[in-house]
Residue, then its C-alpha position, 0 to 999 in steps of 0.5 A: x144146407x138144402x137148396x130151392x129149385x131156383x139154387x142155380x138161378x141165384x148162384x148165375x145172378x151172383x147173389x150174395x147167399x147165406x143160411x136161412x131155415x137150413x137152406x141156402x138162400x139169396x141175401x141180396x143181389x147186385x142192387x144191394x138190400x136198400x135199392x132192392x128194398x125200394x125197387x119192390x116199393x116202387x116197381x117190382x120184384x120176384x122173390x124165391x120162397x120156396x123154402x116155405x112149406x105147402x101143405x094141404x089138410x083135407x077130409x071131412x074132419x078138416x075144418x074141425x080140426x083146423x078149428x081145434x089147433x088155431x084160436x080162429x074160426x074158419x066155418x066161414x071162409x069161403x072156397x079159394x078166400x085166405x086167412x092169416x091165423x097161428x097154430x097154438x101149444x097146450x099153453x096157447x103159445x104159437x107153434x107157428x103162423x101161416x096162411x091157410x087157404x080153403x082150397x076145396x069142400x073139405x080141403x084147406x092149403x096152408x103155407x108154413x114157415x120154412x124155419x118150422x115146417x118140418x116140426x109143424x108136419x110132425x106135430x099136425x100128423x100127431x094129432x090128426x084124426x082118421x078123417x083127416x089127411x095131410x100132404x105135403x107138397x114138395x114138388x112145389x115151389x112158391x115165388x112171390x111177385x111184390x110191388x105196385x107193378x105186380x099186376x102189370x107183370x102177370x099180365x105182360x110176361x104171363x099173359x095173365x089178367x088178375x085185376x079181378x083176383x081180390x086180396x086173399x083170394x086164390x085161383x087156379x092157372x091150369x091144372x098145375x099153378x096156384x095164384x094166391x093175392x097176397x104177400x109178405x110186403x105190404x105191397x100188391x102183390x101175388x105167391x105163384x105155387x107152380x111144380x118144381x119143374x117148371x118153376x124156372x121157365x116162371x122165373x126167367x120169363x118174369x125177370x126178362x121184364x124190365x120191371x121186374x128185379x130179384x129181391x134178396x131176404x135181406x129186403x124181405x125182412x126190412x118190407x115186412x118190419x116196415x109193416x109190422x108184420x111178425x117173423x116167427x122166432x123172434x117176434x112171436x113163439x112158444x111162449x107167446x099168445x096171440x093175445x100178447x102178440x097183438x094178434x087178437x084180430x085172428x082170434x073167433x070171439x068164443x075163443x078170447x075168453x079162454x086166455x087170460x088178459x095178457x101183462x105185456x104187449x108187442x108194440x111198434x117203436x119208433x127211434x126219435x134220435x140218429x142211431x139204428x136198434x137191431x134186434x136183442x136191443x134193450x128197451x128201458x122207461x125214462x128212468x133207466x129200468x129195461x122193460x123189454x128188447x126188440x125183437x125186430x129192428x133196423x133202419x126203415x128206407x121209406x121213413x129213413x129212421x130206425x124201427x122195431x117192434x118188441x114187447x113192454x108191459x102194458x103200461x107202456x104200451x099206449x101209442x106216444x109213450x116215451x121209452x129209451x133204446x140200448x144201442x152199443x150202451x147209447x141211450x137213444x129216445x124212442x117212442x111207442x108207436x102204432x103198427x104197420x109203419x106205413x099204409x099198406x098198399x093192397x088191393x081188393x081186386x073186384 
């Protein structure tokens, strides 16, 4: 399996390390995947992406060809504003989510999904015009520091003032360090992309504050199912299209048009009984005929129920309709409900 920079620092924290895109990665630490769940939505915590792929798209073609592979408009995203948006197949099925920052006059800093990153570079080179150049940067490694004691952090173990940084936003730190306000959590929080080589110093310095604790995938996962947010692979792929996927928000309006309305929906459930629904789980309608799975699911430690998300058909996708979860062949009532699950917490900064 590959390893991130910080492969060491997890094996000295004895973390506990499973697959993850072909890498070696922290499940969970000492804490254990509920307390660190809760420490993040309480206090603090570092996470280590840098599985994730960063990549820049630059030259005068870049805006029309990001255009040209996205359902998105990005004519107005202003320098150092970010975006959230999908790659799309010939079919409009997502190839791939990610965040894409407009870095420059003509340049564009994306972050890839790791699990993906190798086929989206191969695929973008494959359909890059001569006035278009892509890097990847993997001399790069990425930390996401999440919680509502995020900003604190910086300022106290970095001695960085961010309060003026606004979500979506990306400043530059010197001449070698990125800071992006933005996350995968929900909560405030802010990526660091910093040079392989000095990513270890970042993360010991910010690990001696007593706020801060390392935070596994495990918690990743179970933060951002608590806010809806999509993992690629299961709740969104290929085969499904932003229109589908509820994703329509990312959409430019000239763009919706040209897929067609969509016979199912990516919802948010809610099990209304005792039992935890994982992922694969059947969804059925009141009579006993499945209508879906879940594509996410698992216990919520800030709603202490069992919450998922999947696609049903259209008609069933109104928020409060009653539906059934399989669980182990137990029928457990559940209902539709709208996503995130909780109020996110971001900031806007200034």
């Amino acid at each position: 399996m590959k390893q991130t920079p910080l492969h060491s620092a997890h094996l000295s924290l004895s973390a506990k390390m499973g697959e993850f895109a072909g890498y070696d990665m922290p499940l969970y630490y000492d804490l254990g995947v509920l307390k660190e769940h809760e420490w993040v939505r309480s206090h603090c915590g570092i996470f280590d992406v840098s599985h994730m792929g960063q990549i820049t798209i630059e030259g005068s073609g870049a805006l029309d060809f990001l255009n040209s592979m996205t359902p998105s408009d990005f004519s107005k995203l202003k320098i150092e504003a970010a975006k959230y948006s999908v790659f799309l197949n010939q079919t409009g099925g997502i190839v791939d989510d990610f965040i894409v920052t407009h870095c420059g006059e003509d340049a564009y800093f994306c972050v890839i999904n790791a699990g993906c990153k190798d086929k989206d570079i191969a695929w973008l080179q494959s359909k890059l015009p001569e006035n278009v150049e892509l890097k990847v940067h993997d001399d790069y490694a990425l930390v996401a520091v999440q919680g509502i004691e995020s900003e604190q952090v910086l300022r106290e173990a970095l001695n960085l003032d961010l309060s003026g940084l606004g979500y979506m936003k990306m400043m530059a730190y010197g001449d070698r360090c990125y800071i992006s306000r933005l996350g995968y959590t929900g909560e405030d929080g802010f990526e660091l992309s910093v040079p392989v080589e000095d990513v270890q110093i970042l993360w010991h310095r910010l690990l001696a504050h007593p706020s801060v604790k390392p935070i596994g995938l495990a918690a990743r996962d179970s933060l951002r199912l608590e806010m809806g947010y999509c993992l690629y692979g299961h709740d969104i792929d290929a085969t499904t299209t932003p229109r589908e996927a509820d994703l329509e928000w990312v959409m430019a309006k000239d763009k919706i048009a040209s897929f067609p309305e969509p016979t199912r929906k990516r919802v948010g459930i809610v099990l209304t009984d005792k039992g935890i629904a994982r992922e694969g789980a059947e969804i059925l309608n009141l009579a006993g005929d499945k209508i879906g799975i879940l594509s996410s699911g698992g216990f919520s430690p800030s709603l202490k129920q069992s919450i998922g998300q999947g696609y049903v058909p259209i008609d069933y996708a109104a928020e409060g309709t009653e539906i059934q979860v399989n669980v182990r062949g137990n029928l457990i009532p559940a209902q539709i409900t709208k996503m995130p699950f909780l109020k996110p917490k971001t900031k806007t900064g200034k």
